[in-house]
N, C-alpha and C positions, 0 to 999 in steps of 0.2 A: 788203671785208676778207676775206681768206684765210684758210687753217688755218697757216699758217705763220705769220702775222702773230699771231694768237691765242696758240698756241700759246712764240710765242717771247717775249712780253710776260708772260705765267704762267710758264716758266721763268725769267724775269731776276726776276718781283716771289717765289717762292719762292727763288732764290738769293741776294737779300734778308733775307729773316727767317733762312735756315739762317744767312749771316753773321753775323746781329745774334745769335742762341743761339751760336753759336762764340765768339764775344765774351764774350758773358756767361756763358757756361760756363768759359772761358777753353779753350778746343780749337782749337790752330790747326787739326788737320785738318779739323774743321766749317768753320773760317772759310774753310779754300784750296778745299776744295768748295763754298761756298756763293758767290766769288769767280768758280769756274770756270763754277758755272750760270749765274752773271748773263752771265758772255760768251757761253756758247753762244747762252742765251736772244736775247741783243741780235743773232746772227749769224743767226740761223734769222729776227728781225724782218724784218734787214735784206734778207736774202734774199726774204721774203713782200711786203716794201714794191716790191722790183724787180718783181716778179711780178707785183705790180698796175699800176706803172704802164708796163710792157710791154704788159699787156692791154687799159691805158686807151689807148695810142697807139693800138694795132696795133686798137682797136673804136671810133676816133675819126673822125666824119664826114665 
């Protein structure tokens, strides 16, 4: 596991709660930011999951 993969799994799971307090504060702006971290979060995963299994080929015997 990477810092990308880390890191992007922590922004999608707080992009998460800030939507659910958006919600239940009724703030769309909380909610459309809390919408936009989960994407980034899930973009930086997916980009950390490439990275590993690049490293796994390219260190595969």
């Amino acid at each position: 596991m990477n810092t990308d993969q880390v890191k992007g799994a922590m922004k999608d799971a707080a992009g998460k709660v800030q939507e659910k307090v958006g919600e239940v504060t009724g703030s769309r702006e909380q909610e459309a930011k809390g919408v936009a971290k989960q994407v980034e979060g899930k973009t930086q995963k997916s980009f950390g999951d490439t990275k590993e299994a690049v490293k796994d080929a390219v260190n595969k015997p």
